[in-house]
C-alpha positions as CSV (number, residue, x, y, z in Angstrom):
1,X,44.4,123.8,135.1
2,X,42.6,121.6,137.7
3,X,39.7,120.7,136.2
4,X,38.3,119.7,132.8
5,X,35.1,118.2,130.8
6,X,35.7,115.8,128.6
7,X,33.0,116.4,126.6
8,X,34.2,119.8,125.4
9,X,37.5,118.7,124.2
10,X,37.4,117.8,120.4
11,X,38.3,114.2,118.6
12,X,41.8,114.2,116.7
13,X,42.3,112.2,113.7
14,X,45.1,109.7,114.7
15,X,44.9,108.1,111.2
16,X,41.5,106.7,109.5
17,X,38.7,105.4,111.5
18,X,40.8,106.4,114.9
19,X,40.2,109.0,117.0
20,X,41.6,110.7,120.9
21,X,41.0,113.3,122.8
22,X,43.2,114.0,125.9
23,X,43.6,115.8,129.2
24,X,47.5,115.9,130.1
25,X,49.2,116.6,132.9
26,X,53.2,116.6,133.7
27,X,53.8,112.7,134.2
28,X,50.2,111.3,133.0
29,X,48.0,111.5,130.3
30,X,43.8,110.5,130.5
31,X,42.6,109.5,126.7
32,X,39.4,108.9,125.4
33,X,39.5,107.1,122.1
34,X,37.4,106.3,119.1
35,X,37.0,103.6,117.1
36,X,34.9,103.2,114.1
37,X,32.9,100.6,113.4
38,X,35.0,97.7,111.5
39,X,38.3,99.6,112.5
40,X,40.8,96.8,114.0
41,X,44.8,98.0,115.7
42,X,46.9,95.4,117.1
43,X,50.5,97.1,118.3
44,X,52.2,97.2,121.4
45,X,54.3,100.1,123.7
46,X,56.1,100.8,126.6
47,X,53.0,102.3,128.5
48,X,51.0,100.0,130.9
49,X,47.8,100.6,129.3
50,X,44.2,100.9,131.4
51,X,40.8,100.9,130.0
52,X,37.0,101.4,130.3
53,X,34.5,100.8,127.6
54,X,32.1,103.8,127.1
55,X,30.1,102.8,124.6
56,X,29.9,100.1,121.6
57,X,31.2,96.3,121.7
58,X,34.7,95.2,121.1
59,X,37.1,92.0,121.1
60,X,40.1,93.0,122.6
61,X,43.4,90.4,122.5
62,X,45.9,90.7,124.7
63,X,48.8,88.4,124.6
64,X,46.7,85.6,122.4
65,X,43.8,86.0,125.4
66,X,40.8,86.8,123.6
67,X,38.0,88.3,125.1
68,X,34.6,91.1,124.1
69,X,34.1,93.6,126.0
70,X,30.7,95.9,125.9
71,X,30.0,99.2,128.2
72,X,31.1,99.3,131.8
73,X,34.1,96.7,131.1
74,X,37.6,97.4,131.9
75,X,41.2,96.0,131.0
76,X,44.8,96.4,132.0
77,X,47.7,95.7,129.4
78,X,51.3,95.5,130.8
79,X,54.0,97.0,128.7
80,X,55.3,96.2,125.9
81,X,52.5,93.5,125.5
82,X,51.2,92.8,122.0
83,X,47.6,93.9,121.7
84,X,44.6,94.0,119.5
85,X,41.3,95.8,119.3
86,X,38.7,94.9,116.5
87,X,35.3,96.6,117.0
88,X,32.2,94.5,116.7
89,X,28.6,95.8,115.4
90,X,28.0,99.0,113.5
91,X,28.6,101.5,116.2
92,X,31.9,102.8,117.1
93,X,33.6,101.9,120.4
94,X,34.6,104.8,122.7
95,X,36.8,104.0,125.7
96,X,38.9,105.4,128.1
C-alpha cells in the first residue's frame, strides 16, 4: 500500500497514558505517539529516534540536555541514548 492518512488509523494503548499509531513498511516504521498530560518515559533503544511535536508542550532530556519543546519543534536521539519525555500543561503531547 502506497499511500495512507494518518488520521484514520486508530491510537493503541502501549501501557497507561501512552498511545501510537503507525504506518510500516519493510525496513521503516513512521509513529505518531500520544502522551497524556502528566505522563513522563525516560528509556533508551537501539533505534536512532526522530521527532516533530504536533501538538501540546513537552521537556524532553536527552543525555542530561534538557530542553521544552512546543508545536513545530523537532529532535534527533542517537541510539542507545538515554532519554526522557515529561509532558507539561494539561493537554497531551502528540508527536511524530
Amino acid at each position: 500500500m502506497y499511500f495512507h492518512n494518518i488520521k484514520d488509523i486508530p491510537y493503541k494503548k502501549k501501557r497507561e497514558g501512552v498511545y501510537f499509531k503507525s504506518i510500516t513498511g519493510e525496513k521503516s516504521q513512521l509513529t505518531m505517539i500520544k502522551l497524556d498530560s502528566g505522563v513522563t518515559t525516560d528509556h533508551s533503544h537501539i533505534n536512532e529516534q526522530m521527532g516533530y511535536i504536533l501538538s501540546g508542550k513537552v521537556e524532553l532530556m536527552i543525555n542530561n540536555e534538557i530542553r521544552v519543546l512546543k508545536i513545530g519543534d523537532s529532535y534527533h536521539i542517537s541510539s542507545n541514548t538515554r532519554h526522557r519525555f515529561k509532558v507539561l500543561g494539561n493537554k497531551p503531547l502528540e508527536y511524530l
